[in-house]
C-alpha positions as CSV (number, residue, x, y, z in Angstrom):
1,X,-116.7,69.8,159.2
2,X,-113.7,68.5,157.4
3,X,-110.4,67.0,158.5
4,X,-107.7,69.7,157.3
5,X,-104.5,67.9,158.5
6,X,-103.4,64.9,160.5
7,X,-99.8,65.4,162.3
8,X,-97.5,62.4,163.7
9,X,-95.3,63.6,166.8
10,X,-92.4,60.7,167.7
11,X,-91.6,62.4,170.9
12,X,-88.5,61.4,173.7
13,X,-90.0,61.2,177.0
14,X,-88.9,59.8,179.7
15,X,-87.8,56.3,179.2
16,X,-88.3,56.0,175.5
17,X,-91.0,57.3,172.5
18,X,-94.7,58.3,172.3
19,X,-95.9,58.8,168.9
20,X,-98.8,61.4,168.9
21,X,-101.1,62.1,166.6
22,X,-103.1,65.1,166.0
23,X,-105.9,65.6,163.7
24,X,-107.2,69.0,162.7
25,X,-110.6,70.2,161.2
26,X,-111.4,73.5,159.0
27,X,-113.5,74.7,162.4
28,X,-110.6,74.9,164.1
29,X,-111.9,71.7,166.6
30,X,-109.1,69.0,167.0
31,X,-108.4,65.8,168.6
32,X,-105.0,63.9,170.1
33,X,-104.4,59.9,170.0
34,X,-101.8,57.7,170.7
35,X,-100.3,54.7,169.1
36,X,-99.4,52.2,171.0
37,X,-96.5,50.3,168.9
38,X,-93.3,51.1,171.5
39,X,-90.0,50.9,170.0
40,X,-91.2,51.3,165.7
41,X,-93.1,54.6,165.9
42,X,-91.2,55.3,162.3
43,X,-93.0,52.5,161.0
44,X,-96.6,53.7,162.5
45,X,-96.0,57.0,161.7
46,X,-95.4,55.8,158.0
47,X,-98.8,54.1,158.1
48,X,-100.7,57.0,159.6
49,X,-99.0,59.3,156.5
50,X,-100.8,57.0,154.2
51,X,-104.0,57.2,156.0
52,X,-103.5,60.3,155.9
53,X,-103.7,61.0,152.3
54,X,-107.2,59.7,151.7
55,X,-108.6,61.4,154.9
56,X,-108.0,64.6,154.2
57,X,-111.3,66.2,153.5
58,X,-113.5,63.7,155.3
59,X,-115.9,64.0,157.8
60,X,-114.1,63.4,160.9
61,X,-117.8,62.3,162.4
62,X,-118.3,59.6,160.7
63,X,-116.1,57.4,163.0
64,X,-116.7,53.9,162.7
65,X,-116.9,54.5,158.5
66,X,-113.6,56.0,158.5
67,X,-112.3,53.1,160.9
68,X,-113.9,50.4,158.0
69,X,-112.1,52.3,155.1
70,X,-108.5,52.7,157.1
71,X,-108.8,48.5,157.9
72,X,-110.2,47.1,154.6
73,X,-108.4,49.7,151.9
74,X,-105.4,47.3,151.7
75,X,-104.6,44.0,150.4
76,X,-102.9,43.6,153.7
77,X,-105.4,44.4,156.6
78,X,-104.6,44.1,160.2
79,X,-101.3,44.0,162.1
80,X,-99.9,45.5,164.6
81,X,-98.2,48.5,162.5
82,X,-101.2,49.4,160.9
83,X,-104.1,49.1,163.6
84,X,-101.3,50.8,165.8
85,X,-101.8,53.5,162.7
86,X,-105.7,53.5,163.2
87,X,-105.3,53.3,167.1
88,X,-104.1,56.7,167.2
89,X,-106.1,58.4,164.3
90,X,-109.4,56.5,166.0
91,X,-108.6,57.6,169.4
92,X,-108.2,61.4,167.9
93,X,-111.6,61.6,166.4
94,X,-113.1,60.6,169.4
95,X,-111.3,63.3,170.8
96,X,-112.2,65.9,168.5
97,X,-115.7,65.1,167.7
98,X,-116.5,65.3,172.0
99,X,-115.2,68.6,171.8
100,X,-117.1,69.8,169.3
101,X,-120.4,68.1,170.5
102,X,-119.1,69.5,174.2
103,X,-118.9,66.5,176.2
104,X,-116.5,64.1,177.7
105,X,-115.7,61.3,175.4
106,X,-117.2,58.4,177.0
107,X,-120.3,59.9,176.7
108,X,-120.0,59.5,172.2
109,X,-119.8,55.7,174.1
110,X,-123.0,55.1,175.9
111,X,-122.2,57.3,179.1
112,X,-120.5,56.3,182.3
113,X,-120.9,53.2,184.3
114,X,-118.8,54.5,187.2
115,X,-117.3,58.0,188.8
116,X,-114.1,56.4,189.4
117,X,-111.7,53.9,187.1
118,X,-109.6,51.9,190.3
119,X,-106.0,50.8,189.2
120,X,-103.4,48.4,189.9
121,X,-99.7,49.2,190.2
122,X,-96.7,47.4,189.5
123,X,-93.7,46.5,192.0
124,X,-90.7,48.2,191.0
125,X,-88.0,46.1,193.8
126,X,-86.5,43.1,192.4
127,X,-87.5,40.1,193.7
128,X,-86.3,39.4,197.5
129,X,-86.8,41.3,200.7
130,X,-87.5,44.5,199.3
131,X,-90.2,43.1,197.2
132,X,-92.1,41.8,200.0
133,X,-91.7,45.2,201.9
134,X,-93.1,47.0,199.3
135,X,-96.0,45.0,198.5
136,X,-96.9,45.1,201.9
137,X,-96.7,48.7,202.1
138,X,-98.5,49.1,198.8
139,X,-101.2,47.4,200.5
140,X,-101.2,49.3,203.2
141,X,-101.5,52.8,200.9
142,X,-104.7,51.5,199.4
143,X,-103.7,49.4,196.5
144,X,-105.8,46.5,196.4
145,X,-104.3,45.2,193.4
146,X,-100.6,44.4,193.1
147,X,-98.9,43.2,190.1
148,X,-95.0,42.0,190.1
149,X,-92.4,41.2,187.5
150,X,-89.8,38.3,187.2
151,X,-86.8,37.7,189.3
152,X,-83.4,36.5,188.3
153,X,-80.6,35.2,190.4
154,X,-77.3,37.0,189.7
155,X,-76.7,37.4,186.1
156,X,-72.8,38.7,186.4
157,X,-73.3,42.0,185.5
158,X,-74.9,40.7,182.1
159,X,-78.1,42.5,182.2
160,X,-79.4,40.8,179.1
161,X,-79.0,37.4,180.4
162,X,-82.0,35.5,181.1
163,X,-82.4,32.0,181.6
164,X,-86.0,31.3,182.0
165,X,-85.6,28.0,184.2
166,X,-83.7,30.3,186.8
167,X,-85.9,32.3,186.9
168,X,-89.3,31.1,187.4
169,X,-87.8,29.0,190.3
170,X,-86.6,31.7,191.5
171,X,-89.1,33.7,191.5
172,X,-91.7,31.2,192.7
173,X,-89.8,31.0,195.7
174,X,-90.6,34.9,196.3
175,X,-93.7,35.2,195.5
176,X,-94.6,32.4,197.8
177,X,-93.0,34.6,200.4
178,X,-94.7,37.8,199.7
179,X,-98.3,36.0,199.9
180,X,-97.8,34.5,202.8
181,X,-96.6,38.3,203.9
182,X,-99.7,40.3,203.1
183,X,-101.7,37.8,203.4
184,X,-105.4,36.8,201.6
185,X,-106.3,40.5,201.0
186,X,-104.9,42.1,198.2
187,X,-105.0,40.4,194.5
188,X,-101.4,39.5,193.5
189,X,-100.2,38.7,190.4
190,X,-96.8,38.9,187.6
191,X,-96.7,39.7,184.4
192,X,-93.7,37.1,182.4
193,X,-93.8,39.1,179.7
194,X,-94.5,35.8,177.7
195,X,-90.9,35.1,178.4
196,X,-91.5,31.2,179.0
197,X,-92.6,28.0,177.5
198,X,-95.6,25.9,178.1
199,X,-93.7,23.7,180.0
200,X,-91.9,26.0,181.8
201,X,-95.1,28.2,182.5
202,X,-96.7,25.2,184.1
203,X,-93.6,24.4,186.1
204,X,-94.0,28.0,187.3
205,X,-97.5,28.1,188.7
206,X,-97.4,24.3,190.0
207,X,-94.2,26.0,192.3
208,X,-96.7,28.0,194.5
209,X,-99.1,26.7,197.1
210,X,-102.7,27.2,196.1
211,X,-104.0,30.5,195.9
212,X,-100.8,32.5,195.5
213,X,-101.6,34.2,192.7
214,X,-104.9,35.6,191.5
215,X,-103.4,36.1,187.9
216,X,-100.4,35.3,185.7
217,X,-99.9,37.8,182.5
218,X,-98.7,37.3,179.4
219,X,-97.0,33.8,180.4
220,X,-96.3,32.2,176.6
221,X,-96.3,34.1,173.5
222,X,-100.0,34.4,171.3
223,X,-99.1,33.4,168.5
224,X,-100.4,30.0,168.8
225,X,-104.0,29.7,170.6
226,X,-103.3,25.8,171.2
227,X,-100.4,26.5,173.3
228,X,-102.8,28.5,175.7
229,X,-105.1,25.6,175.5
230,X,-102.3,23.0,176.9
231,X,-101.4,25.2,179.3
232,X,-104.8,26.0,180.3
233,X,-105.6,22.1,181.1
234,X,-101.5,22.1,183.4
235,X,-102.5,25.0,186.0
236,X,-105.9,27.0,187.3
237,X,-104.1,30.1,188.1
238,X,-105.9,32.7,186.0
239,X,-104.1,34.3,183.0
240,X,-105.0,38.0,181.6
241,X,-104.0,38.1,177.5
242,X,-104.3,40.4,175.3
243,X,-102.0,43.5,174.9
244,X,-100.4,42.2,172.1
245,X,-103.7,41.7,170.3
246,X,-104.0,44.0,167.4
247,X,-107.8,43.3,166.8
248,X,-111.3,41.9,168.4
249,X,-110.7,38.8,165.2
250,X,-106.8,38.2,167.3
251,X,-108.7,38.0,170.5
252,X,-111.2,35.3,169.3
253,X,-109.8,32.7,170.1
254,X,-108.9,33.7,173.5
255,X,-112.5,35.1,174.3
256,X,-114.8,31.9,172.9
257,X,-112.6,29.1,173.8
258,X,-112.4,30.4,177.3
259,X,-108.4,30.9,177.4
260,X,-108.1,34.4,179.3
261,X,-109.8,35.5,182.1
262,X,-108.9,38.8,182.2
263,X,-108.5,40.5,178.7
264,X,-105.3,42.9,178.7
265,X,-106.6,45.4,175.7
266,X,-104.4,48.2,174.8
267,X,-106.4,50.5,173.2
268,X,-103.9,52.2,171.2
269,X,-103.2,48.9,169.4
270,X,-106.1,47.1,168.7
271,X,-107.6,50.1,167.2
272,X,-108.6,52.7,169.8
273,X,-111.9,53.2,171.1
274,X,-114.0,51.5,167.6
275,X,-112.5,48.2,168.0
276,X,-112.2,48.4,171.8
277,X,-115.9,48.7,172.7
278,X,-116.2,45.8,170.8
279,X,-113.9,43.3,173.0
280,X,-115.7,44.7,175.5
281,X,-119.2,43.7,174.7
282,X,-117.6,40.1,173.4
283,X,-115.4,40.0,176.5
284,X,-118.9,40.7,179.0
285,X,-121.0,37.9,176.7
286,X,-118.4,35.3,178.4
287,X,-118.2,36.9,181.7
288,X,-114.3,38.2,181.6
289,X,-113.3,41.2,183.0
290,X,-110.7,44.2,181.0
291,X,-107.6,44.8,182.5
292,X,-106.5,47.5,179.8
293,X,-102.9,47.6,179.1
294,X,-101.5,51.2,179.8
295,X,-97.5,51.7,179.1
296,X,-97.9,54.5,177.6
297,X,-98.2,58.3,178.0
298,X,-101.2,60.6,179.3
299,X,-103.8,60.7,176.1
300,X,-103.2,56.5,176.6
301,X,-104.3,57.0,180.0
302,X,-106.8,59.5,179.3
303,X,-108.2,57.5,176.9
304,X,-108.1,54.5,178.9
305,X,-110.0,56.9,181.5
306,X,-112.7,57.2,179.3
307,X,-113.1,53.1,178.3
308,X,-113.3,52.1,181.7
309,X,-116.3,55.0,182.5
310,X,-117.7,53.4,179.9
311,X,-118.2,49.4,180.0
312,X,-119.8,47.3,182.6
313,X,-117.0,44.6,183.1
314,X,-114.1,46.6,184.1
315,X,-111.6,44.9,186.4
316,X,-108.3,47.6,187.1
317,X,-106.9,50.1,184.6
318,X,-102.8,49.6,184.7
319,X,-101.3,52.6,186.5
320,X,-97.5,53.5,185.6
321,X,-97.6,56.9,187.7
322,X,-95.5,55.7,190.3
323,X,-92.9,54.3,187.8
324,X,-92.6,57.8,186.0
325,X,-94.4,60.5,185.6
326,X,-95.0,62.9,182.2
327,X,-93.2,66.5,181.6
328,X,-95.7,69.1,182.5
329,X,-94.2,71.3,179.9
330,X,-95.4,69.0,177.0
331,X,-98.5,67.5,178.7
332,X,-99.9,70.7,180.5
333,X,-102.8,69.3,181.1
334,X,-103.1,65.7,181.5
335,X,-104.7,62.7,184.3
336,X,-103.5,63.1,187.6
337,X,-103.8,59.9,190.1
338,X,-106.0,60.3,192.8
339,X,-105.5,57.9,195.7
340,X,-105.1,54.5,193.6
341,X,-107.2,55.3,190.2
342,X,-108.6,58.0,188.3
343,X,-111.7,60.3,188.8
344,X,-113.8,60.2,185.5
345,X,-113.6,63.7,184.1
346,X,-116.3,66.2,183.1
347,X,-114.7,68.4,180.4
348,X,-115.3,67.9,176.8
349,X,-112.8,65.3,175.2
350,X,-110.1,63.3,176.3
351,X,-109.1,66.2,178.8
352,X,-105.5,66.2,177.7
353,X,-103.0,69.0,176.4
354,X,-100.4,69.0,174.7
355,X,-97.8,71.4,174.0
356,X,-96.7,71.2,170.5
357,X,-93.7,74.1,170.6
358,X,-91.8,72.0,172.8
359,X,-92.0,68.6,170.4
360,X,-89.3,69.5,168.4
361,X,-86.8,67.3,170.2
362,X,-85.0,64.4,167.5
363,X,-86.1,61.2,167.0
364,X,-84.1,58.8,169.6
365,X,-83.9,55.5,168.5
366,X,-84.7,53.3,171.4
367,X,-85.1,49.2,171.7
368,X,-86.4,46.9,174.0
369,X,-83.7,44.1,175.6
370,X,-82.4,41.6,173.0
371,X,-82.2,38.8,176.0
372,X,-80.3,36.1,175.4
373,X,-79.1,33.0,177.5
374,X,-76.0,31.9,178.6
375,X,-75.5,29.6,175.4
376,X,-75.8,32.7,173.5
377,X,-79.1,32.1,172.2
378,X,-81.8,35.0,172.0
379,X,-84.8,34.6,173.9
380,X,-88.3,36.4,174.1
381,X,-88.1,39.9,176.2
């Protein structure tokens, strides 16, 4: 068997891009993947055309050989762009070489642990009275792990403002609130979207009584381990890092110096399923839990399916069904939520579709928020 063609697909669904990636064999057996770079799919799909030229012709079996040769071929290995590029085209053989062997993917990684991958959903009223009314019926639906985002006080109609000090006491204020609303059952945490300082971070968590939280995500950019390390030794909330990671050497740090508790993995950025069964064997060594990262479309899910069947220390799978759901017309066959996580398919592959006569939509160019504050300086979305 021999990889015939590999196909990039920047499609507009929803809210912004997927890039999709298809490879194709010469006995007719393919596989889909996903890259996980929102907001610079050109970029990826520029990488995955240069893969592409050297892979044609290969075995698409030889999976972890192929990974090797796509992360060492260049004088510039790693980064986000390019293991977003190897994401995708990883994810696909795994795909495609289930199908041909006839069984669901996680069984190509050691078989399933569990029938069912639980999830944990994210608030979508801003912070205030609503918010607690939700979470508390969330709760009450089954979820029994609840994630929020930031508040902000009134902005003026600028909805790029952000001033990080408002909001953190702000929304410490809230959160407070909503714990003492639902009480010591369900596990509540927010995801800051790295938006704050150490110092402000700290200020954050030390707002709350004790308890109040059961994780903080993503508090203070990666970039700089020691950072984490100072704010590790300021507040005992846990933190989950991680989805920014674009390999198992990025998460080092994080993993042996004991700065993450949970670890945030998106697996179509830190190199799909080859790299990602590695973090998990690291991340079970110290005893942390995965908490995969999941913005993405269905073959992200799907394939985020078939990672939690398939390690030991799996926490909650991120769940975005609720937010928005995925055209039926280009997915056709794709996840579907049952209750408050996922049954772990049966059917050879990832156990997603997709329709490619309807991807022939044009590119939209689509960015994230270029926050600012109010002395016109950009800060971190």
């Amino acid at each position: 068997m021999k990889i015939t063609d590999i196909l990039c697909y920047p499609v507009w669904e929803g809210i912004r891009n997927l890039l999709l990636v298809k490879v194709k064999t010469d006995e007719g057996y393919y596989g889909w993947g996903e890259s996980g770079v929102s907001g610079r799919e050109l970029a990826v799909q520029g990488a995955v055309q240069h893969y592409r030229e050297f892979l044609l012709g290969r075995d698409p079996r030889r999976i972890g050989a192929l990974w090797q040769e796509m992360y060492r071929s260049q004088y510039f290995e790693g980064g986000r762009i390019l293991t977003g590029a190897i994401s995708a085209i990883d994810i696909a053989l795994h795909d495609l070489v289930a199908k041909k062997l006839g069984v669901p993917v996680y069984q190509l990684l050691g078989g399933a642990h569990r029938d069912y991958v639980p999830g944990f959903v994210t608030t979508r009223s801003p912070m205030g009275p609503e918010l607690v009314e939700e979470v508390q019926a969330l709760y009450q639906d089954g979820w029994q792990a609840i994630r929020t985002t930031p508040g902000h006080p009134d902005t003026g109609g600028d909805k790029d403002l952000y001033e990080p000090r408002e909001s953190l006491a702000f929304t410490a204020e809230w959160l407070t609130k909503v714990r003492e609303a639902v009480g010591s059952g369900p596990v509540l945490g927010i995801d800051y979207h790295h938006r704050l300082s150490v110092a402000e971070a700290a200020s954050f968590c030390q707002r709350m009584p004790p308890a109040t939280l059961d994780f903080i995500e993503e508090p203070i950019r990666d970039e700089t381990p020691a950072a984490y390390t100072t704010l590790r030794q300021m507040t005992d909330v846990p933190f989950a890092i991680g989805e920014e990671f674009p390999s198992k050497w990025a998460f080092l740090p994080y993993i042996e110096q004991g700065l993450t508790n949970f670890s945030r993995l998106d697996i179509c950025n830190v190199g799909g399923f080859t790299e990602a069964m590695k973090v998990a064997g690291w991340s079970e060594a110290h005893y942390i839990d995965l908490m995969p990262h999941n913005p993405l479309g269905p073959i992200s899910t799907a394939a985020n399916i078939h990672y939690g069947a398939a390690v030991p220390n799996y926490a909650w799978l991120e769940v975005r069904a609720l937010e928005f759901g995925f055209s039926d017309d280009i997915f056709p066959v794709q996840p579907q939520l049952e209750g408050t996580g996922y049954t772990v398919p049966t059917e050879p592959g990832l156990g997603v579709e997709v329709n490619e006569a309807v991807l022939g939509e044009p590119f939209r160019f689509w960015e994230a928020p270029h926050l600012h504050r109010r002395d016109g300086s950009y800060t971190n979305w």
